[in-house]
C-alpha positions in Angstrom: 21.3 -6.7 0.0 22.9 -7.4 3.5 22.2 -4.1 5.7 23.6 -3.0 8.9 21.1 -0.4 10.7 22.8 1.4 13.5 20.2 2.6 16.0 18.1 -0.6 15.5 16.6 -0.5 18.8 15.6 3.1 18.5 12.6 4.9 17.7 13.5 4.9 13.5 15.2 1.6 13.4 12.6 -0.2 15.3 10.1 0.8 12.1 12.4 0.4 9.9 13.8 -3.4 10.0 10.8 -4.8 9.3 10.1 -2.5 6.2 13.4 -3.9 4.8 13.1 -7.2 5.4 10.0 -7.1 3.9 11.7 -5.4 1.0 13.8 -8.8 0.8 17.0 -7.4 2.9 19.1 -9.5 5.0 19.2 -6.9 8.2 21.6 -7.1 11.0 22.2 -4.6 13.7 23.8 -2.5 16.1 22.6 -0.8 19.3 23.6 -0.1 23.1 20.0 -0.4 24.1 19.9 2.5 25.3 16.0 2.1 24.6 16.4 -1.4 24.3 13.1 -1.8 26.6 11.7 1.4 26.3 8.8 -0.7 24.4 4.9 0.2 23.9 2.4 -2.5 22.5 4.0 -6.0 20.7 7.9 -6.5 21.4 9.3 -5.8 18.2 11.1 -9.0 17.0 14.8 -7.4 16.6 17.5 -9.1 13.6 20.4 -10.5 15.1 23.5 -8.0 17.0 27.0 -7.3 15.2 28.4 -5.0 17.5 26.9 -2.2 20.5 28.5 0.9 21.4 29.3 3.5 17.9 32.5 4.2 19.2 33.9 0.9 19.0 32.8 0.0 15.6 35.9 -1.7 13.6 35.9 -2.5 9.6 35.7 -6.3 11.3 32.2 -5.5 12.2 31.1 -4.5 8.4 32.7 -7.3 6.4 30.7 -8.7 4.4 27.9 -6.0 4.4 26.6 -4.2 1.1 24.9 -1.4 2.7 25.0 0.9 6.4 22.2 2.5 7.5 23.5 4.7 9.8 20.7 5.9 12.5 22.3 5.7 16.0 22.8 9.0 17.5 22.6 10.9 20.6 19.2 12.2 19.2 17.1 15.6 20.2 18.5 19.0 20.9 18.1 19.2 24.7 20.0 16.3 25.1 22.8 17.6 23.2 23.1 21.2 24.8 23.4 18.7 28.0 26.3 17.0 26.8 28.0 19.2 24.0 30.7 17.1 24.0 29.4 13.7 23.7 27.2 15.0 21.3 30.1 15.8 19.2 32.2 12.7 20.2 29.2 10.1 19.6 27.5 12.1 16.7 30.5 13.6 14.6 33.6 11.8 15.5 32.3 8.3 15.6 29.8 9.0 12.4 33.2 9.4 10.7 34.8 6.4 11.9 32.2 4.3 10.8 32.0 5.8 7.2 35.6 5.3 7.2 35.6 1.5 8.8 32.4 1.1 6.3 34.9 2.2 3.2 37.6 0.4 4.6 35.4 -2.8 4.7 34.3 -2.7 1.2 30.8 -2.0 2.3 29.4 0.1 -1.2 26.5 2.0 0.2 26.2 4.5 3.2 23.1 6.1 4.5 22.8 8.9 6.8 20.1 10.3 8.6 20.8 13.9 9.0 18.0 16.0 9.5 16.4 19.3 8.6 16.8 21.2 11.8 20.5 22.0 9.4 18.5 25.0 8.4 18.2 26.8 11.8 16.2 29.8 11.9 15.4 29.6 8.1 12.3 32.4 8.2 9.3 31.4 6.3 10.3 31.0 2.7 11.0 27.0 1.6 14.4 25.9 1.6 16.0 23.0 -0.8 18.9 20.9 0.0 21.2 24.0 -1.3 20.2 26.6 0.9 23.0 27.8 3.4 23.1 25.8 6.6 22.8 27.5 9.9 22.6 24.9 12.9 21.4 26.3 16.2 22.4 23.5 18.6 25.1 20.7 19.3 22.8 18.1 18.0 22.1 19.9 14.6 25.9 21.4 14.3 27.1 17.3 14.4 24.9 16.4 11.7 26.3 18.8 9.4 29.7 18.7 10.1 29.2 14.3 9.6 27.6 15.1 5.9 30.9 17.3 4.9 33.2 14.8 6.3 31.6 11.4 4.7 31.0 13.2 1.5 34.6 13.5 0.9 35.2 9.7 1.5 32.6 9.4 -1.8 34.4 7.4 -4.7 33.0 4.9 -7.3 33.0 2.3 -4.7 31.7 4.2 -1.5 28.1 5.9 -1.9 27.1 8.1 0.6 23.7 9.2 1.0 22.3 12.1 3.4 18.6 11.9 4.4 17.7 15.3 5.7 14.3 13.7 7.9 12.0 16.0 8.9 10.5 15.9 12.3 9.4 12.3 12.7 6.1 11.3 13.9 3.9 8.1 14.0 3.2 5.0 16.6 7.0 2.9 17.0 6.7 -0.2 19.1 10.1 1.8 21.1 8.2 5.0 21.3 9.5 8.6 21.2 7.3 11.0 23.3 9.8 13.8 23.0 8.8 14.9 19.2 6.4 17.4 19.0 3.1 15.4 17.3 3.9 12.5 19.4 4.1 14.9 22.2 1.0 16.9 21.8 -1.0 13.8 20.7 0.4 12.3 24.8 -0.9 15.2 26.2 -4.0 15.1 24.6 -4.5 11.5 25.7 -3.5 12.1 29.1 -4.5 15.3 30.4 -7.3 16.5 28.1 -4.9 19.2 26.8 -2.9 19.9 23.9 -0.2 21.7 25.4 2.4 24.3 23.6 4.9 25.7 25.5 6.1 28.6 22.4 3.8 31.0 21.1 3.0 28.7 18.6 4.6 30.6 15.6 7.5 28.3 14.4 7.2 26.2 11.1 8.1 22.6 11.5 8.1 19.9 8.7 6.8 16.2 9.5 7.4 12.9 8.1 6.1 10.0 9.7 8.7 7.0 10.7 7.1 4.7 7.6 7.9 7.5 5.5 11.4 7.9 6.5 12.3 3.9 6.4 10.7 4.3 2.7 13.3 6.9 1.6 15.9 4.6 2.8 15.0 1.8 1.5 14.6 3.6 -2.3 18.3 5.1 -1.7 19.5 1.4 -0.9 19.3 0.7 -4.7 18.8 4.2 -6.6 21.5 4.5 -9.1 24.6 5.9 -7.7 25.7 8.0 -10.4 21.8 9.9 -9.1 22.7 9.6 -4.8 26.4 9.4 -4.7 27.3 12.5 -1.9 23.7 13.8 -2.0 21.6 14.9 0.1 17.7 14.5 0.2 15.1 16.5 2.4 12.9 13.6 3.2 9.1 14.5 4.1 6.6 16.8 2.5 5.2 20.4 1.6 1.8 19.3 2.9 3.3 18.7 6.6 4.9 22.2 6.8 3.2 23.7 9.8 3.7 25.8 12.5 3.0 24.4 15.9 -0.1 26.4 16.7 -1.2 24.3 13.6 -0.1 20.8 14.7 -2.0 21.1 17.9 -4.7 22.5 16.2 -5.0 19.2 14.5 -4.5 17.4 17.4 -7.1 19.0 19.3 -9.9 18.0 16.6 -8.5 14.5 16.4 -8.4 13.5 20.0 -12.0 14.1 21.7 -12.6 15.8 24.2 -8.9 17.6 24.2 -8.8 21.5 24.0 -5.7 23.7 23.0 -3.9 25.6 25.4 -0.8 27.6 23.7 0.5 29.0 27.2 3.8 30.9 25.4 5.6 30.1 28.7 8.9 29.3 27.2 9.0 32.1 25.2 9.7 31.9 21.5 11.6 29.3 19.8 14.1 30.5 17.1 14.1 26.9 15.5 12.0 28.0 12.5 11.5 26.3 8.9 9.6 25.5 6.0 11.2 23.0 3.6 10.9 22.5 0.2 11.2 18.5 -1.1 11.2 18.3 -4.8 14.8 16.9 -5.1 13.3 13.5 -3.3 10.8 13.5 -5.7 12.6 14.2 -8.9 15.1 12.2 -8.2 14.6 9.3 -6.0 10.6 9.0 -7.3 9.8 8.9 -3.5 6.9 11.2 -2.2 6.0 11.0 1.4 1.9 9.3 2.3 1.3 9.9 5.9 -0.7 13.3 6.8 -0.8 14.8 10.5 -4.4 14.4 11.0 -3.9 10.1 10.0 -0.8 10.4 11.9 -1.9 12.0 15.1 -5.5 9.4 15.0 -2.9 6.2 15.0 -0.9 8.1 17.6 -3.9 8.6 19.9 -5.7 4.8 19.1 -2.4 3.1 20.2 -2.0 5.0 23.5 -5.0 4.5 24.1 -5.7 1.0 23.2 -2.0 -0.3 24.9 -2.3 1.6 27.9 -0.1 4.6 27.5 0.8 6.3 31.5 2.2 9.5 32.5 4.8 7.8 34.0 5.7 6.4 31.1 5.7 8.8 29.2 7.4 11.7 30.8 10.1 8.9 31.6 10.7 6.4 29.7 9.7 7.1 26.0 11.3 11.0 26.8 15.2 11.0 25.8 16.6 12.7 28.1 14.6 11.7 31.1 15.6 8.0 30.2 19.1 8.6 29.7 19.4 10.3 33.0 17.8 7.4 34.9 20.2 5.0 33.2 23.0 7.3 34.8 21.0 7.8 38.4 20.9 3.8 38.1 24.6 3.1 37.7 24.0 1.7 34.3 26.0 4.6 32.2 29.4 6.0 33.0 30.4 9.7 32.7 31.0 9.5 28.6 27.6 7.7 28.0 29.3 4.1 27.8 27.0 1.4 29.0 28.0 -0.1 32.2 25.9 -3.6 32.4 24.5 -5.9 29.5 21.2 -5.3 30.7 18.4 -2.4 30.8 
């Protein structure tokens, strides 16, 4: 199949082309490098550039494309309750375009990546995909208002997909430090410490970034009459945690590190266990990568390409980076990149 990916230059997409290619897709993509250089280890080797900012996406940019992938996004809640309304504009309104330009292009197959942060403050029993949705922030609120939207574009020639990812995780050569294993594993690495702000009570599901581009690339070609306007919790029971949990792992996995659950930010109200059979039953797709294998390849690749604080707290952290692009000149009020370069 020819595939667009949205957000190829991202944290997700960056894992993900090569997994389809190797799958035997023909991968473009399209990016405002944002995090274009926000790169840790080998410089990925990126497929070749349709388009840049979301909101000026055309059906001219998807002709001849079987399949959108569609990851870009303004992407963590902080960021969002920054910029409510950008969040909306970038993440809602401009999701829709594109599903609409994608339609309007002939393109058959859409993929979403939503997320399972949907569920809000969910309590501690596991949730499927039909559980009510109660989103706490901007970012969350976008992705479900995007899934009702697109899924009444579906026909017999336009299959929409929603991905519901978990928490990601895992080494990216464009590195996220801003998730919470990728976090904790940083701090470890750093400092000595495996830091948690909360009290350490609320559950959070994992996936690991391979594990995510797998479920994609099984909903590229599962039968449409199965995926058509579905949506799929992607990850799996054995990675529901709470975060007192998650650093607890990381604390045996990095020597030398101890745990330090300071509570300083009080409690978080973000809190859910999910529940992802439908993936399984359906799609034959069951997630591999476990926290303990995820945090050791976390922690080896810091380590072994040099990881700073620096670094860290400012370039692979979402907000931090998108902030400096602004201090710099390089983004104007509504997020809209100002030079070519990063």
């Amino acid at each position: 199949m020819r595939v667009l990916v949205t957000g190829h230059q991202g944290y997700l997409g960056t894992v993900m082309v090569p997994m389809l290619i190797a799958a035997g897709h023909e991968v473009a993509g399209l990016d405002n490098g944002y995090f274009a250089d926000c790169i840790l280890g080998p410089v990925p080797d990126d497929p070749p550039l349709v388009g840049g900012d979301l909101r000026d996406v055309t059906p001219d940019h998807l002709a001849g494309f079987d399949a959108v992938i569609h990851l870009a996004a303004l992407s963590n809640d902080p960021l969002g309750a920054l910029e409510p309304e950008i969040t909306h504009d970038i993440n809602h309104h401009a999701s829709v375009r594109l599903a609409r330009a994608a339609k309007a292009a002939g393109v058959g197959r859409f993929l979403y990546a939503s997320t399972c942060s949907v569920y809000g403050a969910a309590g501690d029993g596991l949730v499927g995909e039909d559980a009510p949705l109660h989103p706490l922030t901007p970012y969350a609120e976008s992705k479900v208002r995007v899934e009702g939207d697109v899924a009444e574009l579906a026909d017999s020639s336009f299959v929409p997909v929603f991905l519901r990812n978990a928490t990601a995780f895992g080494f990216s050569p464009r590195l996220r430090a801003d998730i919470v294993l990728n976090n904790l594993v940083g701090h470890a690495v750093l400092t000595g410490h495996v830091r948690v702000l909360s009290d350490g009570t609320p559950w959070r599901p994992l996936v690991h970034a391979q594990d995510v581009a797998q479920a994609f690339i099984v909903c590229l070609t599962a039968p449409a009459e199965v995926v058509g306007a579905r949506a799929y919790n992607i990850g799996t029971e054995a990675n529901n945690l709470t975060v007192a949990e998650i650093a607890e792992w990381v604390a045996q996995t990095v020597p030398g590190s101890t745990l330090l659950i300071t509570g300083e930010s009080g409690p978080d109200p973000r809190s859910y266990r999910v529940e992802f059979s439908r993936a399984r039953n359906e799609l034959g797709f069951e997630a591999q990568w476990t926290i303990p294998a995820g945090a050791k390849e976390l922690a080896d690749a810091y380590i072994s390409y040099g990881l700073t604080a620096d670094a860290f707290t400012r370039r692979f952290t979402r907000l931090a980076r998108l902030e400096s692009l602004r201090d710099d000149g390089r983004l104007d009020p509504t997020m809209r990149r100002i030079t070519a370069g990063a």
